[in-house]
N, CA, C and O of each residue as an XYZ file, in Angstrom:
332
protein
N      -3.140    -22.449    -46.941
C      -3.761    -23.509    -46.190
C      -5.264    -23.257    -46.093
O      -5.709    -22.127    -45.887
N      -6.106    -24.432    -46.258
C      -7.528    -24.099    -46.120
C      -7.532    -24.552    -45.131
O      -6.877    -25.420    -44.554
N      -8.954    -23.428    -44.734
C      -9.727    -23.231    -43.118
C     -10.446    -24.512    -43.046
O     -10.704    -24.325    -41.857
N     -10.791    -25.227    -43.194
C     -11.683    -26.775    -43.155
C     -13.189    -26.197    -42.331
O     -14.285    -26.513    -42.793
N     -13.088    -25.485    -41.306
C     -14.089    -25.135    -40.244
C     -14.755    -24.306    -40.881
O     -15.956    -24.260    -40.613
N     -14.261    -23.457    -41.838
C     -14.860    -22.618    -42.669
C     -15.403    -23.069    -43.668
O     -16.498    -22.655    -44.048
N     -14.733    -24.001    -44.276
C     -14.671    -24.218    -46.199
C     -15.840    -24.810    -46.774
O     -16.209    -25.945    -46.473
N     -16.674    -23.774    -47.923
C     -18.361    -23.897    -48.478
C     -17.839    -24.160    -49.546
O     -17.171    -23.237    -50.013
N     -17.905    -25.561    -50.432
C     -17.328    -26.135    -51.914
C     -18.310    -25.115    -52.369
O     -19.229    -24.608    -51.726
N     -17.796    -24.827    -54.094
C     -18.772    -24.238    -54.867
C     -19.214    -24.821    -56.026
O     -19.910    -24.354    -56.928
N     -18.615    -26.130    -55.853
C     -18.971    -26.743    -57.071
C     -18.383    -28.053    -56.536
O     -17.678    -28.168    -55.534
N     -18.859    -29.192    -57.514
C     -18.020    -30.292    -57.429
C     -18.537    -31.380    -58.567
O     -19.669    -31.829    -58.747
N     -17.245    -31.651    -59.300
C     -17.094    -32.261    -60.578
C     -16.775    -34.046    -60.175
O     -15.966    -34.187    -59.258
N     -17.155    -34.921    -60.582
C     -16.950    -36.226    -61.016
C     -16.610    -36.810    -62.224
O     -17.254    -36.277    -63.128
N     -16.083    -37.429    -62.507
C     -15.538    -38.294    -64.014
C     -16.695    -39.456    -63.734
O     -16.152    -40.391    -63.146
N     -17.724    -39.641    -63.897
C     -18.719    -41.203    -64.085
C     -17.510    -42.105    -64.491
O     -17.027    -42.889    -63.674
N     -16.946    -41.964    -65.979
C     -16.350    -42.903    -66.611
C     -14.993    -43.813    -66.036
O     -14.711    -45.003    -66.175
N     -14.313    -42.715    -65.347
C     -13.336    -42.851    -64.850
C     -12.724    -43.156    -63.392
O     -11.649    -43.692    -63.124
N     -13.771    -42.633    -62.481
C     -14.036    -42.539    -61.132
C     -14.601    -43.826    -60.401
O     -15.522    -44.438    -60.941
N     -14.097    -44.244    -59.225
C     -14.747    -45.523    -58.759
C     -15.991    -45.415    -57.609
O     -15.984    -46.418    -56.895
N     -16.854    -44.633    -57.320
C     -17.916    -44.500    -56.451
C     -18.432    -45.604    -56.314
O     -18.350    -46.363    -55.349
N     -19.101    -45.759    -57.486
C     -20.113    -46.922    -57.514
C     -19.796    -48.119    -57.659
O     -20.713    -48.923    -57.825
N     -18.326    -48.622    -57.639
C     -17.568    -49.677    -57.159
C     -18.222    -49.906    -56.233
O     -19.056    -50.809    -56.159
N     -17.883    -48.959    -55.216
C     -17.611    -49.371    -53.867
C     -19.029    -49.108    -53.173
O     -19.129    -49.092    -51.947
N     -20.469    -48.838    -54.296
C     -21.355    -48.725    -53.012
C     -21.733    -47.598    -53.113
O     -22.956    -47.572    -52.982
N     -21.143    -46.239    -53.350
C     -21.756    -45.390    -52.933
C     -22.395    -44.039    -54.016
O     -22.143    -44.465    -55.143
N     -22.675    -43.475    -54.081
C     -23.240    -42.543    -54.907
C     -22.608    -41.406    -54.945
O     -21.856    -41.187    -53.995
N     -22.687    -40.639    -55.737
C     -22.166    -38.994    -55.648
C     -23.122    -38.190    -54.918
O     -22.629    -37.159    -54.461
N     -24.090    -38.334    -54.731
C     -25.222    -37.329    -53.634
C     -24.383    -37.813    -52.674
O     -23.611    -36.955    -52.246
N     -24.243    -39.172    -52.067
C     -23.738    -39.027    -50.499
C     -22.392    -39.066    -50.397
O     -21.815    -39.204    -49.319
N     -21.660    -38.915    -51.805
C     -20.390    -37.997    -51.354
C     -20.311    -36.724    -51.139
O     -19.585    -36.155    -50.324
N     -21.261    -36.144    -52.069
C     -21.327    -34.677    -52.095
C     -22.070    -34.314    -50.601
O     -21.873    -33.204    -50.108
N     -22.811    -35.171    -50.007
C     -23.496    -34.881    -47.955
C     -23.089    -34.804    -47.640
O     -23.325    -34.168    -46.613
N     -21.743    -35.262    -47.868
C     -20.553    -35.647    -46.533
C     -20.179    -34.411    -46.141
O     -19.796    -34.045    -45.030
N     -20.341    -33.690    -47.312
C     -19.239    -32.091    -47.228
C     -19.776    -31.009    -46.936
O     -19.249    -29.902    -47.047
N     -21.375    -31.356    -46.357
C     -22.517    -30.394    -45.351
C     -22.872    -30.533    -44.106
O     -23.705    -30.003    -43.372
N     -21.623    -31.822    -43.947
C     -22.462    -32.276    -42.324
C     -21.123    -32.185    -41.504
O     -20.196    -31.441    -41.826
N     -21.118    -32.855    -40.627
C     -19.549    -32.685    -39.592
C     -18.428    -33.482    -40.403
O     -18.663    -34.275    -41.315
N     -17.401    -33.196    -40.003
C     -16.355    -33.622    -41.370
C     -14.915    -33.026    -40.883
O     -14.543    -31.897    -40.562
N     -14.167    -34.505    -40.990
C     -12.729    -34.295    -40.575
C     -12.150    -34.580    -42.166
O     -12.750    -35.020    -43.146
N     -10.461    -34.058    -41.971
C      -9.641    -33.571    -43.691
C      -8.635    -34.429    -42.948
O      -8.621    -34.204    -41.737
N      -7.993    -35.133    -43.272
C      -6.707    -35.325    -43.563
C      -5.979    -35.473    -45.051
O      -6.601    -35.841    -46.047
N      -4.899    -35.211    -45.050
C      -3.639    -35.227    -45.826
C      -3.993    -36.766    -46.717
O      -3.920    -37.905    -46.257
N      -4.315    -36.424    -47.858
C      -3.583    -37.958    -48.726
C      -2.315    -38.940    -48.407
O      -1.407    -38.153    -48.142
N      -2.084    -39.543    -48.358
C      -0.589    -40.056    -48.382
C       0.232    -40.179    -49.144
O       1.402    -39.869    -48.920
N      -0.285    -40.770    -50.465
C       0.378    -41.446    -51.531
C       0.051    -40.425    -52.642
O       0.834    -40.417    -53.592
N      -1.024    -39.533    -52.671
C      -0.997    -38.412    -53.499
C      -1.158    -36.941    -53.090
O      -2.261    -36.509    -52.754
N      -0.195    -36.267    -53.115
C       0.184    -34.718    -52.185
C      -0.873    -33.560    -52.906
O      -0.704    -32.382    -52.592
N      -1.939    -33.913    -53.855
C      -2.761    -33.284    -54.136
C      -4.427    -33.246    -53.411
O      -5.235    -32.363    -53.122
N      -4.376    -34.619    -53.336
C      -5.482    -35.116    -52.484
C      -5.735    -35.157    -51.171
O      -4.864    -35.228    -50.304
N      -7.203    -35.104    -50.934
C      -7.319    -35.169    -49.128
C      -8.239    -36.204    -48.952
O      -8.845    -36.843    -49.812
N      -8.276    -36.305    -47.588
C      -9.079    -37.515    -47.283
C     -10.463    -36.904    -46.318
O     -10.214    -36.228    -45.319
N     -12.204    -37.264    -46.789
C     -13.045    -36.893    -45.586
C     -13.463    -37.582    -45.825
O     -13.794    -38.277    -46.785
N     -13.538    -37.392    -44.233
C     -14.404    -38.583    -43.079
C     -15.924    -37.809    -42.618
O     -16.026    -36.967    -41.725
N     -17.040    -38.332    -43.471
C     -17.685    -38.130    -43.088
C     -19.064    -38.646    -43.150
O     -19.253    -39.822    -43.463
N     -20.258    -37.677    -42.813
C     -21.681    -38.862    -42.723
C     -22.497    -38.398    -43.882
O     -22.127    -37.389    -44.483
N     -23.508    -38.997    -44.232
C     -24.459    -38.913    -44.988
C     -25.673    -38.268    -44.492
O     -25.676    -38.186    -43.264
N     -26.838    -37.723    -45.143
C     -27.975    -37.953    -44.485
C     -28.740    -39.292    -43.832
O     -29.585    -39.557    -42.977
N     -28.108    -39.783    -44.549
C     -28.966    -41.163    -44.204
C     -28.066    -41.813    -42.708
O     -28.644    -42.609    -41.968
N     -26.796    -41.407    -42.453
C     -26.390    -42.023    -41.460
C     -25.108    -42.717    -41.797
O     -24.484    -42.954    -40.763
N     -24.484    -43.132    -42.891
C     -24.021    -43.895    -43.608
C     -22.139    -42.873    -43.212
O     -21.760    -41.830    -43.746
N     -21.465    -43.638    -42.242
C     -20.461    -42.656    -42.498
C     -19.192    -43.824    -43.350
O     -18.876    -45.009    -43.254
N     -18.633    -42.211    -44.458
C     -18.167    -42.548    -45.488
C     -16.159    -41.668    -45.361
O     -15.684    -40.803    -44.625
N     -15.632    -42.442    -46.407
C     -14.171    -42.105    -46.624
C     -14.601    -41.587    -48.133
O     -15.290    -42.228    -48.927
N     -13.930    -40.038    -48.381
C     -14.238    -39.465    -49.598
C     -12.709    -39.241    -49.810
O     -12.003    -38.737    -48.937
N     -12.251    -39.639    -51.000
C     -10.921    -39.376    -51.490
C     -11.508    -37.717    -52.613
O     -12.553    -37.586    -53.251
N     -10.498    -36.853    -52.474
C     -10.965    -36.087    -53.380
C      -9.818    -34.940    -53.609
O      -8.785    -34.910    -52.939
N     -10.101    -34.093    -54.539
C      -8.889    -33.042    -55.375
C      -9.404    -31.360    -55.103
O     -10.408    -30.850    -55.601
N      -8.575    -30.792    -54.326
C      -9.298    -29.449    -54.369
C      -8.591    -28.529    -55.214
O      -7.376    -28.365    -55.105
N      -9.360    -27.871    -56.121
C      -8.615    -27.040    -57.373
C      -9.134    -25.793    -57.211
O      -9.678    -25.693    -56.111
N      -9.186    -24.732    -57.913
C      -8.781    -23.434    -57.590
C     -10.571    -23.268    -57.597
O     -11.297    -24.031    -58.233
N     -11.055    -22.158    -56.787
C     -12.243    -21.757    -56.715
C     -13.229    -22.764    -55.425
O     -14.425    -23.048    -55.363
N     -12.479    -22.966    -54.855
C     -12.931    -24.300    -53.903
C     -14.020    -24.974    -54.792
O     -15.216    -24.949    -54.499
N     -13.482    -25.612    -55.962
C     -14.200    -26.578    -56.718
C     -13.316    -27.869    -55.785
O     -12.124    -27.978    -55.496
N     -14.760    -28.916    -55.435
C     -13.721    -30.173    -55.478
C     -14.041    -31.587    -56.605
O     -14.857    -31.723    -57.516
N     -13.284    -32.240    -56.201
C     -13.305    -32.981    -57.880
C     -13.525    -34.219    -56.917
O     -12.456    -34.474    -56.363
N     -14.624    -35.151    -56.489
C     -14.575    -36.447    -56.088
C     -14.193    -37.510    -56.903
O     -14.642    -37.810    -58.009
N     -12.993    -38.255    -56.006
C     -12.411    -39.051    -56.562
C     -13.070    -40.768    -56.520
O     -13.405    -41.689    -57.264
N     -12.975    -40.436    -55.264
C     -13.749    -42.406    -55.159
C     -13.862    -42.250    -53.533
O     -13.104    -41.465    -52.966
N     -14.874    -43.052    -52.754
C     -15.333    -43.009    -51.531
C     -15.744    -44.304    -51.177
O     -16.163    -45.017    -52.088
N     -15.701    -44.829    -49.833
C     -16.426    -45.766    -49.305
C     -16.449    -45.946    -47.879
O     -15.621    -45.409    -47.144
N     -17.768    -47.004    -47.298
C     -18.035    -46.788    -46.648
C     -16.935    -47.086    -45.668
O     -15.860    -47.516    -46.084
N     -17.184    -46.844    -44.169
C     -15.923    -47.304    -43.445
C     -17.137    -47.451    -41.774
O     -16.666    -47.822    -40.699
């Protein structure tokens, strides 16, 4: 189980091609903010690999980050928006 209160990503990968960010608005910098500032995890629902954060931007902008955590606390952003 990860510590969330603890947890410093060491990396984090995106698919441009494949991935929906910029659907919805938002960028990979202020997905990747979300995960330096205050920040709640919940459980995916529909996929038991994925988690869900709730969190803010620099700019203020608070966001829903769908995303994949794989070995090395790499996380893999999946798609985000605002909420």
């Amino acid at each position: 189980m990860v510590n969330w209160n603890r947890f410093i990503p060491s990396d984090f990968e995106y698919d441009f091609d494949r991935d929906k960010l910029s659907s919805h608005g938002v960028t990979f910098e202020e997905a990747v903010e979300c995960f330096f500032s205050y920040f709640e995890i919940r459980r995916n629902k529909t996929y038991k690999d994925r988690y869900q954060l709730i969190g803010n931007t620099v700019g203020g902008r608070k966001l829903r980050i769908i995303f994949q955590l794989k070995p090395g606390n790499v996380v893999r952003v999946i798609t985000g928006w605002e909420i």
